[in-house]
KEKE-3310 file (N, C-alpha, C; in steps of 0.2 Angstrom, whole numbers, plus 5000, padded with zeros to 4 digits):
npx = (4753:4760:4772:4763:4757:4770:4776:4768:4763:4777:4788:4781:4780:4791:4794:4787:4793:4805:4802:4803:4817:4828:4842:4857:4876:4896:4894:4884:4867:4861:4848:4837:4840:4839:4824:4818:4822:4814:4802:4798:4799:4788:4779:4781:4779:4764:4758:4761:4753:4742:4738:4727:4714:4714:4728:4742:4745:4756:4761:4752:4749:4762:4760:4749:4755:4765:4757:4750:4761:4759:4754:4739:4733:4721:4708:4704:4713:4719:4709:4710:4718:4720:4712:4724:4729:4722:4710:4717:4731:4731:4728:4740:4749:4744:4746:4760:4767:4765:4767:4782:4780:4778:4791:4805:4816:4820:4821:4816:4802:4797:4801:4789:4780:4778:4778:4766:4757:4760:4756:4740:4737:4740:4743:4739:4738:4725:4724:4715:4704:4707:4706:4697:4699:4696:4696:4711:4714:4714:4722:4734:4736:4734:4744:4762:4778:4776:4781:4786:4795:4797:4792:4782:4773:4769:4768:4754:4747:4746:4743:4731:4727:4725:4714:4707:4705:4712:4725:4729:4739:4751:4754:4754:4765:4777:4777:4778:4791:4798:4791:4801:4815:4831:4833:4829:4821:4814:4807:4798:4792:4783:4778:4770:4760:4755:4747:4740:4730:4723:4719:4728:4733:4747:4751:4746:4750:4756:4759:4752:4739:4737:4739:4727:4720:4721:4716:4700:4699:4699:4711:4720:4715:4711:4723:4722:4730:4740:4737:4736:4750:4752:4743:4745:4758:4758:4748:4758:4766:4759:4758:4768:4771:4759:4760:4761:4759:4756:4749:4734:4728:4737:4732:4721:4718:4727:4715:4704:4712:4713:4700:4696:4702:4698:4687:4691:4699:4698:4716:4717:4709:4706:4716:4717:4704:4707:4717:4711:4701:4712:4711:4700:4703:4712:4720:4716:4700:4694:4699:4697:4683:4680:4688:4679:4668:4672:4673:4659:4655:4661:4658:4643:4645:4654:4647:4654:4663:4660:4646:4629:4620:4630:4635:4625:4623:4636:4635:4624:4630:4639:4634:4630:4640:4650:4661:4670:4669:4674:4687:4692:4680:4672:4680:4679:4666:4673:4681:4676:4668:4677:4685:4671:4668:4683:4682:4672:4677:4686:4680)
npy = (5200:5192:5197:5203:5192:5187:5194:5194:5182:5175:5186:5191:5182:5179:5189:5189:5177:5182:5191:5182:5182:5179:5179:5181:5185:5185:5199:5207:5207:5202:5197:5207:5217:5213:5209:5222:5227:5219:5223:5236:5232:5223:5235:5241:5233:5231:5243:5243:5233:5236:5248:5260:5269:5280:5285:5295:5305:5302:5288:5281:5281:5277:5263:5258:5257:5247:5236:5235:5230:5215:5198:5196:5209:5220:5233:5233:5227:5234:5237:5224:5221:5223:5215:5205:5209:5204:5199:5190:5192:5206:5204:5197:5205:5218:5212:5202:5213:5222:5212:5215:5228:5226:5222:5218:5226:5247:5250:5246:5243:5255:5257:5247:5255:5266:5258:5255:5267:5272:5265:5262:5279:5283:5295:5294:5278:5269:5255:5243:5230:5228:5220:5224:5239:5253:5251:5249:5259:5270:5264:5267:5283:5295:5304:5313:5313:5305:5293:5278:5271:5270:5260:5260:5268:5263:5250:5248:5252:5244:5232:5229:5225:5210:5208:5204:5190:5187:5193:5190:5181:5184:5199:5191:5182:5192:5200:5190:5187:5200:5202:5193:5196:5204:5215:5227:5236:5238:5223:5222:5234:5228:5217:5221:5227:5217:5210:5220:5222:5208:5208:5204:5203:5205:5201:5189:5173:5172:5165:5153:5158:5167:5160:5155:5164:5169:5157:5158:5173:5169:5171:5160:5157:5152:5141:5130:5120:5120:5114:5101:5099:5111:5112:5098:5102:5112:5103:5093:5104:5107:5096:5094:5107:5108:5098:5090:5105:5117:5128:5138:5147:5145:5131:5132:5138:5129:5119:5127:5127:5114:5110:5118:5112:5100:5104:5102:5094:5075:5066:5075:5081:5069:5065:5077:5078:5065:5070:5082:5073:5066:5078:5076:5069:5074:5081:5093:5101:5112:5111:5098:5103:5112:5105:5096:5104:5110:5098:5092:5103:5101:5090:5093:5102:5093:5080:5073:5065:5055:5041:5048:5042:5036:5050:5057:5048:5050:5065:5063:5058:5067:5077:5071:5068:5074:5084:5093:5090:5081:5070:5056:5050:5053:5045:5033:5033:5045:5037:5027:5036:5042:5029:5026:5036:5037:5024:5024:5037:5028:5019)
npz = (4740:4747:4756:4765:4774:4777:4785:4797:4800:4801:4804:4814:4823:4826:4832:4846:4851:4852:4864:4875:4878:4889:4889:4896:4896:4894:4890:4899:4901:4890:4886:4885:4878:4867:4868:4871:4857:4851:4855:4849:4835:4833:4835:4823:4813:4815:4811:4800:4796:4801:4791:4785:4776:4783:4783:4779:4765:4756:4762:4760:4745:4742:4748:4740:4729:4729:4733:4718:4714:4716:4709:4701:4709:4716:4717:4730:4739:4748:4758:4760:4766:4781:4785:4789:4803:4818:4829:4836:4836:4844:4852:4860:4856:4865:4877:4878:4878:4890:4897:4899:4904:4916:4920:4927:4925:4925:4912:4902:4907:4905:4891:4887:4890:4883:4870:4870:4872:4861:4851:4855:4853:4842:4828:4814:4811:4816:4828:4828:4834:4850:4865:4878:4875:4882:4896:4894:4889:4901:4910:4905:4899:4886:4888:4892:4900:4909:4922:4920:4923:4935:4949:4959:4953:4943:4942:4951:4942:4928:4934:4935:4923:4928:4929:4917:4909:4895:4896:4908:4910:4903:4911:4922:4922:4922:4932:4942:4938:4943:4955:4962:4959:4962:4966:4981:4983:4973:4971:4982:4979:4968:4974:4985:4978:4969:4982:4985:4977:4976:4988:5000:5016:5021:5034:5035:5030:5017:4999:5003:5002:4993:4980:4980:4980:4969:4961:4965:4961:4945:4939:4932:4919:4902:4901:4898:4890:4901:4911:4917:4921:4927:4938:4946:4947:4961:4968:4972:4978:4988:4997:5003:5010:5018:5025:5043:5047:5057:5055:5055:5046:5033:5031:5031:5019:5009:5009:5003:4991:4984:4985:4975:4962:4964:4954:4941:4926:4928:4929:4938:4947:4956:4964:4970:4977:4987:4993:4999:5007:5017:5028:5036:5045:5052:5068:5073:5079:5070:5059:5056:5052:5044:5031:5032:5027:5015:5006:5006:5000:4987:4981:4979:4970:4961:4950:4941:4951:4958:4960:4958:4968:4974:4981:4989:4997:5004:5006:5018:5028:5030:5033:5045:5055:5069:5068:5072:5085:5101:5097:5104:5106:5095:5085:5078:5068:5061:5055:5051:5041:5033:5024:5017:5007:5001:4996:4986:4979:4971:4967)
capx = (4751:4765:4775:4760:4759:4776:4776:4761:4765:4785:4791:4780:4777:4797:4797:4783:4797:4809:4801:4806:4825:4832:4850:4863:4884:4898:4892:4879:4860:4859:4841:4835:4842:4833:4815:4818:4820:4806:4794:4798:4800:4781:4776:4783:4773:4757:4758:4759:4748:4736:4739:4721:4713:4717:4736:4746:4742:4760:4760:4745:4751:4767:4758:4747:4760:4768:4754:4749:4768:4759:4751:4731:4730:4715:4706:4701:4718:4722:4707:4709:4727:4717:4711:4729:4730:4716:4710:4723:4738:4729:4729:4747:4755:4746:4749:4765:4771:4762:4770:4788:4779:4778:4797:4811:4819:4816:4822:4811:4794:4796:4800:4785:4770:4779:4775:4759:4754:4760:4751:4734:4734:4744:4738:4736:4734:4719:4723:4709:4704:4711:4701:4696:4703:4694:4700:4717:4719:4713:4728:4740:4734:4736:4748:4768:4780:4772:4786:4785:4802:4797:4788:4778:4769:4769:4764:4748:4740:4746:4742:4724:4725:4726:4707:4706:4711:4716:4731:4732:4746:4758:4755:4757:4773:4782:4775:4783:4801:4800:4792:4807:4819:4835:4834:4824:4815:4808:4802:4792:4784:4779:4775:4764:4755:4751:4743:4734:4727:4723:4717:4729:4734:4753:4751:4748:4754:4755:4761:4745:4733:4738:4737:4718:4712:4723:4712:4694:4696:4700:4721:4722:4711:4714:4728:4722:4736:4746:4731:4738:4757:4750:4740:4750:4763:4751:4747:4765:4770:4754:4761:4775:4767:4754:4762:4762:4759:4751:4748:4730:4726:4742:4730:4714:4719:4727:4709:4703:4714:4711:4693:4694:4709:4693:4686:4696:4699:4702:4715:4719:4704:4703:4720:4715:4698:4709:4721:4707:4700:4714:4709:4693:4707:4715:4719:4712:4692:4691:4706:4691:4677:4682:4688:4671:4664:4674:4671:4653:4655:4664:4650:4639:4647:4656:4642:4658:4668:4657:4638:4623:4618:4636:4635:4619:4624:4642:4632:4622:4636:4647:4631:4628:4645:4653:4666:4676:4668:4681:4692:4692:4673:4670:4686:4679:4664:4676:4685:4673:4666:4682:4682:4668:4672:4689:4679:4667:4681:4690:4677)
capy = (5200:5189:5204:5206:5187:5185:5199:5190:5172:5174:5191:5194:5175:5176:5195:5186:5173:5186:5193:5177:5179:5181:5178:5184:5182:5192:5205:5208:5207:5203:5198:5213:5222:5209:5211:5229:5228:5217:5228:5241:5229:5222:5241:5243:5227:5232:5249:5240:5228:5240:5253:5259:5278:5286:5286:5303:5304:5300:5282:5277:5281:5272:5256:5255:5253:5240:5232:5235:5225:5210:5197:5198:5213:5226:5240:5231:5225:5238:5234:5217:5219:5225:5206:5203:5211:5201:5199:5186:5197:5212:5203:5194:5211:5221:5206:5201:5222:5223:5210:5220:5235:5225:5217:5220:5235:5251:5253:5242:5246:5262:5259:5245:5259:5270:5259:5254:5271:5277:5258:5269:5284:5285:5300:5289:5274:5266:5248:5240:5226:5226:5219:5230:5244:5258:5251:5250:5267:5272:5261:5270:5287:5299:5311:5315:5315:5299:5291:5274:5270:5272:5256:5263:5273:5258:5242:5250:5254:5238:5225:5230:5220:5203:5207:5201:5181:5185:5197:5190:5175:5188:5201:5189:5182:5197:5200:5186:5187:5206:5198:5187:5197:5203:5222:5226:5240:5232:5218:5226:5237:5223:5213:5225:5230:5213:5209:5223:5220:5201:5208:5199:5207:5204:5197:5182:5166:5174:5159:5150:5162:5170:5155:5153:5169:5169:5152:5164:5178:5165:5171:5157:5154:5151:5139:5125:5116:5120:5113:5096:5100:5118:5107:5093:5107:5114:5096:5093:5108:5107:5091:5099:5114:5104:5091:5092:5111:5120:5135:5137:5151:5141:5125:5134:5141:5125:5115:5128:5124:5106:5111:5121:5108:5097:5105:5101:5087:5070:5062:5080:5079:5062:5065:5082:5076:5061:5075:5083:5070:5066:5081:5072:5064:5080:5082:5099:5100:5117:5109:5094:5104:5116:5100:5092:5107:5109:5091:5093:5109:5098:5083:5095:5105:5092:5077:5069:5062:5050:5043:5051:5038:5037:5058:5057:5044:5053:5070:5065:5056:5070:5081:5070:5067:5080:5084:5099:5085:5075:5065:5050:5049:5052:5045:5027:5035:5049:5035:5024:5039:5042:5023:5024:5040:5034:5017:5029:5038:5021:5014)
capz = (4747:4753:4761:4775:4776:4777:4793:4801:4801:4802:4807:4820:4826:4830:4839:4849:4853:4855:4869:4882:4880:4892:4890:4898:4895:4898:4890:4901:4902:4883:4882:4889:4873:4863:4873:4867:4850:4850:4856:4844:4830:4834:4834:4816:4810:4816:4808:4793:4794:4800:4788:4781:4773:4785:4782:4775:4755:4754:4764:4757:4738:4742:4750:4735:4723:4732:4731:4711:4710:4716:4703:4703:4715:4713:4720:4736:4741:4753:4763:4763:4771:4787:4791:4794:4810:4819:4839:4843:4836:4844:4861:4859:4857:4872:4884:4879:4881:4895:4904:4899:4907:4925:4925:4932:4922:4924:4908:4897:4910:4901:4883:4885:4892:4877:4864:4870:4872:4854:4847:4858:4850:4833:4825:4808:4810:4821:4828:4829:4838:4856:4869:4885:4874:4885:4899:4892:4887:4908:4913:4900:4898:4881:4891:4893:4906:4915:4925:4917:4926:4943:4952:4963:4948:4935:4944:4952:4936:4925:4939:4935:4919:4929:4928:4910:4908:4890:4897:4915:4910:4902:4917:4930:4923:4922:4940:4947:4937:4948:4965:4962:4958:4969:4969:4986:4983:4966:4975:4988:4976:4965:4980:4989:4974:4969:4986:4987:4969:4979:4996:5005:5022:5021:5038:5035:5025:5008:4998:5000:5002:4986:4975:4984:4979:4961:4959:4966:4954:4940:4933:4928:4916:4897:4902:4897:4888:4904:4915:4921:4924:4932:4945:4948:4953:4965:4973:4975:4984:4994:4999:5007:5015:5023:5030:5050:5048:5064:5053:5052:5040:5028:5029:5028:5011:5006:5010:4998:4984:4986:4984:4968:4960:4965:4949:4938:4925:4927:4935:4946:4953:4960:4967:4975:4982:4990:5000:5003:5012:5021:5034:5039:5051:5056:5073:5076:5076:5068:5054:5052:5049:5037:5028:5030:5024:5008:5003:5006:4993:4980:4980:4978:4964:4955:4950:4940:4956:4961:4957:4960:4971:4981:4981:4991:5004:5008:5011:5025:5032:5032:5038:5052:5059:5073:5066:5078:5094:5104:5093:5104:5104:5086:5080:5073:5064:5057:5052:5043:5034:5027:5023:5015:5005:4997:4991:4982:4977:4969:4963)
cpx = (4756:4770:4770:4761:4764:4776:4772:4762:4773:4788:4789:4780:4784:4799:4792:4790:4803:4810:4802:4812:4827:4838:4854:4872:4887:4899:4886:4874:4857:4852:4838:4837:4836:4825:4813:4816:4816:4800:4796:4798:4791:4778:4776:4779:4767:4757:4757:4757:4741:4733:4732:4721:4716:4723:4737:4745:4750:4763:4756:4746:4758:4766:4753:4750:4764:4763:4750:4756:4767:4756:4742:4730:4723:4713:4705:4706:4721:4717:4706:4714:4723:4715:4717:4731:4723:4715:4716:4729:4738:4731:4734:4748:4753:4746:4756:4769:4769:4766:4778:4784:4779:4784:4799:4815:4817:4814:4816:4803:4795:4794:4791:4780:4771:4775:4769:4754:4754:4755:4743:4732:4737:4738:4736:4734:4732:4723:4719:4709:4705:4706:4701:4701:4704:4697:4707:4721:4718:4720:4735:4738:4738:4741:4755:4771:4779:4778:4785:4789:4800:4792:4782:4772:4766:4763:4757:4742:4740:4743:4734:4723:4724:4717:4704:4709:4714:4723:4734:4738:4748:4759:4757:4764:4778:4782:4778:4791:4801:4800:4799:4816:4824:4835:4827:4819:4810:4805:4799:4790:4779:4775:4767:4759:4749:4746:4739:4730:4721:4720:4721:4733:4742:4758:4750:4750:4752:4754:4753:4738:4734:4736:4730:4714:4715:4717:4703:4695:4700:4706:4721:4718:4716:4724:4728:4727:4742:4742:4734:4745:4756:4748:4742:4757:4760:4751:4752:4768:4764:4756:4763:4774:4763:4756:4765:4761:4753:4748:4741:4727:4731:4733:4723:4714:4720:4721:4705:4705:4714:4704:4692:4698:4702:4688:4686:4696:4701:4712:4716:4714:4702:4708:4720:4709:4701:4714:4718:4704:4704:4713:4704:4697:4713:4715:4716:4705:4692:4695:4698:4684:4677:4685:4681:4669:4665:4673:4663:4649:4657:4660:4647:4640:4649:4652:4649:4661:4666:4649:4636:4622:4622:4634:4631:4620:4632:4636:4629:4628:4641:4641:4631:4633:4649:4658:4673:4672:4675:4682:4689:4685:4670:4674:4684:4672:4669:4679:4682:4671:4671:4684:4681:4669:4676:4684:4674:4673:4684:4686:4674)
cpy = (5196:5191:5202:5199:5183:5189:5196:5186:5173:5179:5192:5188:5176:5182:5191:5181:5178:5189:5188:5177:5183:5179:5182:5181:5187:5198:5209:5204:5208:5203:5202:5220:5219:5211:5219:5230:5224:5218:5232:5238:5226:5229:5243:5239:5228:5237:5248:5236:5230:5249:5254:5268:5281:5288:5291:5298:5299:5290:5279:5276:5274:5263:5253:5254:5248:5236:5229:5231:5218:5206:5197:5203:5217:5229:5240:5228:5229:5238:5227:5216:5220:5218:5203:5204:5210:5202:5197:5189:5203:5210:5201:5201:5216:5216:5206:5210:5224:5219:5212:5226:5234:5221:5220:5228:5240:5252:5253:5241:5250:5262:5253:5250:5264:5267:5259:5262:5275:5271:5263:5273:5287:5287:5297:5284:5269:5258:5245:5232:5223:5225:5223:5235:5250:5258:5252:5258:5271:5271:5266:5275:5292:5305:5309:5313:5309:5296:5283:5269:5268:5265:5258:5266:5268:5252:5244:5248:5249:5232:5225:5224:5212:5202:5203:5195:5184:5190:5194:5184:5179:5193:5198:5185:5187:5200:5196:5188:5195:5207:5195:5188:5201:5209:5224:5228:5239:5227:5219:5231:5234:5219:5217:5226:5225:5210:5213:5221:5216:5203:5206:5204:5202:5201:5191:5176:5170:5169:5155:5153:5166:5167:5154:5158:5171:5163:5156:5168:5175:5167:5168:5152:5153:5149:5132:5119:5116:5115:5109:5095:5104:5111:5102:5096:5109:5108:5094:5098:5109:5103:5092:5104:5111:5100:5093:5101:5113:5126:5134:5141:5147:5134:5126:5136:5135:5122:5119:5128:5118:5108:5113:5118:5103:5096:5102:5095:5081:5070:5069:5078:5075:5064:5072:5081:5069:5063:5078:5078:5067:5072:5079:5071:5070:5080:5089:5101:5105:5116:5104:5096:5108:5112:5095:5098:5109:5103:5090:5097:5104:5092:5088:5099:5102:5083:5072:5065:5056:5048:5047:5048:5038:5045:5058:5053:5047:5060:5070:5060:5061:5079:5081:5068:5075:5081:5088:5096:5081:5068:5058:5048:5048:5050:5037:5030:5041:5043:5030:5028:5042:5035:5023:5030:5039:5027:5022:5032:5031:5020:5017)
cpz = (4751:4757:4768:4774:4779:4784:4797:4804:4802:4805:4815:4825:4832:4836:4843:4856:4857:4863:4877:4880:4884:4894:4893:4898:4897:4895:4893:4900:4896:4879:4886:4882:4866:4866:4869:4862:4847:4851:4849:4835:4827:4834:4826:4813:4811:4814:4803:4790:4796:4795:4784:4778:4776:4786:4777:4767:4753:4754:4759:4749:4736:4744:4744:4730:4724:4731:4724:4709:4710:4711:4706:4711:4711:4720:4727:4743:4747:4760:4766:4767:4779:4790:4792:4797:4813:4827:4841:4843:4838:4855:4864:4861:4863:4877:4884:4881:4885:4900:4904:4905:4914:4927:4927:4932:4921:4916:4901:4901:4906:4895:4883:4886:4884:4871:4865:4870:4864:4849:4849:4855:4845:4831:4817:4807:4816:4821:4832:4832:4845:4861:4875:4881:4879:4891:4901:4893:4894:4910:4909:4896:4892:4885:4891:4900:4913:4918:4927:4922:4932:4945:4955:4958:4942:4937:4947:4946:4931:4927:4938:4932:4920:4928:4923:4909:4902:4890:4905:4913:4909:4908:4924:4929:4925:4929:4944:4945:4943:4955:4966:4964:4965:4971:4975:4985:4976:4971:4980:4985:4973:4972:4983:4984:4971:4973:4989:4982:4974:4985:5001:5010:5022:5029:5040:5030:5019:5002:4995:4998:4995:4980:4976:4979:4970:4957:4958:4960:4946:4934:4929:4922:4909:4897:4902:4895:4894:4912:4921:4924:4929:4939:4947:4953:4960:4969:4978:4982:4991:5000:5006:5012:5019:5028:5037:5052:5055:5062:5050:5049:5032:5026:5029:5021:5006:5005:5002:4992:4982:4984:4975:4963:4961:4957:4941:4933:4927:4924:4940:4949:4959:4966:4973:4980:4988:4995:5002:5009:5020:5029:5036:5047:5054:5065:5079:5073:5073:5061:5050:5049:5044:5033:5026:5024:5016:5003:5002:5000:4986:4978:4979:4971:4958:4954:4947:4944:4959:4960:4962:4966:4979:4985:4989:4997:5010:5010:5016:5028:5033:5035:5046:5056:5061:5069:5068:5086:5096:5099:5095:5103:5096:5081:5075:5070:5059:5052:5046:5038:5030:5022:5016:5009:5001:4992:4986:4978:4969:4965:4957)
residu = (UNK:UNK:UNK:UNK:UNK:UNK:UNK:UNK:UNK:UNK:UNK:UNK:UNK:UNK:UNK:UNK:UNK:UNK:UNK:UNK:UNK:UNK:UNK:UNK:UNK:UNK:UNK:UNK:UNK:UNK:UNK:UNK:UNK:UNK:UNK:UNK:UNK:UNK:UNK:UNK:UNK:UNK:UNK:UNK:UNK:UNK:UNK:UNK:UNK:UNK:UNK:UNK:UNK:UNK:UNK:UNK:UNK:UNK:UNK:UNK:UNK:UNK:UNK:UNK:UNK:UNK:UNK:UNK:UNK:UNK:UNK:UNK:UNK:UNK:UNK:UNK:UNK:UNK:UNK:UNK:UNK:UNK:UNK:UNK:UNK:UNK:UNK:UNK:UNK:UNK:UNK:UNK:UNK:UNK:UNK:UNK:UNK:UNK:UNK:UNK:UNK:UNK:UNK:UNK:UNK:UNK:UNK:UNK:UNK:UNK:UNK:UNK:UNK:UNK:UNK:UNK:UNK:UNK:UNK:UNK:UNK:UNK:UNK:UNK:UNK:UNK:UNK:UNK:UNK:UNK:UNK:UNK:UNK:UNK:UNK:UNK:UNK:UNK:UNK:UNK:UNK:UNK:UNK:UNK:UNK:UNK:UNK:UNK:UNK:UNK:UNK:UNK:UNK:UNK:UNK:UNK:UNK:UNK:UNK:UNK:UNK:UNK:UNK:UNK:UNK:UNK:UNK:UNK:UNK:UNK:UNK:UNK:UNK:UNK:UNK:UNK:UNK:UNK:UNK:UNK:UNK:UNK:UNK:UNK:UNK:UNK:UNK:UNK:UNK:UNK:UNK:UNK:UNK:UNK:UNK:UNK:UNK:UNK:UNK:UNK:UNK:UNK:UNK:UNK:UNK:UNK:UNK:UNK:UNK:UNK:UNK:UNK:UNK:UNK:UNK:UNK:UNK:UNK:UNK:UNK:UNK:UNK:UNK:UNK:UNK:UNK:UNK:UNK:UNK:UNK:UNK:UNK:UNK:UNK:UNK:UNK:UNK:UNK:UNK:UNK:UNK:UNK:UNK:UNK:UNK:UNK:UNK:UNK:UNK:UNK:UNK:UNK:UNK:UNK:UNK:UNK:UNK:UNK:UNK:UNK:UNK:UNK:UNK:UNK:UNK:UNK:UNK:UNK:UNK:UNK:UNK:UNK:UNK:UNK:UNK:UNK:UNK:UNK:UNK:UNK:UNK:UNK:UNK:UNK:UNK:UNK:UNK:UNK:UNK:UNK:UNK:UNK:UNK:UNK:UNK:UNK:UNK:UNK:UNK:UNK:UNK:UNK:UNK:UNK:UNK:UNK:UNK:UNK:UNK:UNK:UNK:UNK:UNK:UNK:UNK:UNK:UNK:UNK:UNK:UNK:UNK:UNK:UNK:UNK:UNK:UNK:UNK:UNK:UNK:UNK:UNK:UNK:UNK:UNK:UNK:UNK:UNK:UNK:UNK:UNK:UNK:UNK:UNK:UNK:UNK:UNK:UNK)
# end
């Protein structure tokens, strides 16, 4: 049995790897040739590490004798190959080919919906396991002729998948490298399709509004190990965006990722709750109370940012202070309850 083991743990671990080269020299656009023959090589490995009854008399005769050349094999050994194709190498390989099927290249969108359409519905052998398989097979239908290639035809019914955390990372990378990328009409079909997905009326601040409602319908989940770099990034470029902006749909959005980043583990949080507060002292009243009101939501939401005790004294302080009234009037109460806020904070 150290054939499939070997394919499992090793082979497949590296076409896995295979799939982020992207190299390029002067012979072109070399990993793109690699990404290729990494899907197709990830196709061939799962065929044979799902190989079960239902495979041609011929397969199945030749697989059992491969496996009678191991030592201690027996009668049972052909279905116990089947637990080496499990959920998480079932959800690896439609993610990862999935987010080929939303890059850049016509070429390699194609070959990706191809394999995943012959992985679907190979007429021998079942690959079991795939999470939202039903789903799956909706987005990448048993039919011919599909025009895999074309943007306008592909991104629509891919971009579905950002539904499912355990596929939304690999789909929304491959979403960006094509937002990103330099040929026009790609990047306006991706673009557009993504924010229709997202709601977002392409009328206003994208940017942050984007990241707002990616945070809302939960993308980025299952990103744990990337949690504290991810949000730290985010805080920083909020930074920057925010600072002296007049744009107040921009700094409405921002206020709510500051709120949701609020959430969040220690130290993000602290440090997101402390930008957050800085609007309290906003110059535009309708800037301050939508800043009240999110900080109001985040004491309420997250019991860890401050005691119980504190929790309870900042809320009616941030009930009972005006906070879209005249500045000069209410500017030395605004100011103590942010004051007093921070010291809670700190403390």
């Amino acid at each position: 049995m150290s054939l499939f083991h070997l394919i499992k743990n090793e082979v497949m671990v590296s076409l896995f790897k295979a799939l982020d080269d992207y190299s390029v020299d002067n012979r072109g656009d070399v990993g793109s040739w690699v990404r290729e023959a990494a899907m197709e090589g990830l196709e061939r490995c799962t065929y044979i590490l799902c190989k079960r009854g239902s495979m041609s008399s011929t397969r199945k005769s030749d697989l059992l004798e491969s496996v009678s050349k191991q030592p201690n094999s027996n009668v049972n050994e052909e279905n116990q190959m089947c637990s080496f194709f499990d959920i998480n190498l079932a959800t690896n390989l439609v993610g990862w080919i999935a987010k080929q099927a939303v890059e850049k290249m016509d070429k390699l969108r194609e070959v990706a919906a191809k394999v995943l359409q012959r992985i679907l519905y190979h007429k021998e052998i079942f690959i079991p396991f795939i999470p939202y398989r039903e789903k799956i097979e909706e987005i990448v239908p048993n039919e011919t002729d599909l025009k895999w290639g074309v943007p306008t035809f592909s991104y629509p019914l891919f971009v579905q998948l950002l539904q499912f955390s355990c596929y939304s990372r690999p789909v929304l990378s491959g979403l960006v490298i094509s937002i990103g990328g330099l040929q026009d009409s790609l990047r306006k079909a991706s673009l557009s399709t993504f924010l229709e997905y997202l709601q977002v009326d392409e009328d206003i601040n994208k940017e942050s509004k984007t990241i707002e409602i990616l945070l809302i319908k939960k993308i980025f989940l299952d990103m744990e190990a990337h949690t504290s770099i991810f949000y730290a990034g985010v805080l920083d470029s909020l930074a920057v965006e925010l600072k002296g902006s007049k744009d107040f749909s921009k700094i409405y959005a921002g206020i709510a990722i500051l709120g949701y980043i609020c959430s969040v583990s220690d130290p993000i949080n602290s440090c997101a709750f402390s930008h957050l507060l800085t609007f309290l002292g906003h110059r535009y009243p309708k800037i301050r109370k939508a800043a009240a009101e999110q900080v109001y939501l985040v004491l309420l939401q997250n019991g860890s940012l401050v005691s119980e005790e504190k929790t309870d004294k900042a809320l009616e302080i941030i009930s009972e202070t005006c906070w879209d009234g005249d500045m000069e009037q209410q500017s030395l109460r605004r100011w103590n309850c942010m004051k007093l806020l921070v010291w809670m904070l700190d403390s």
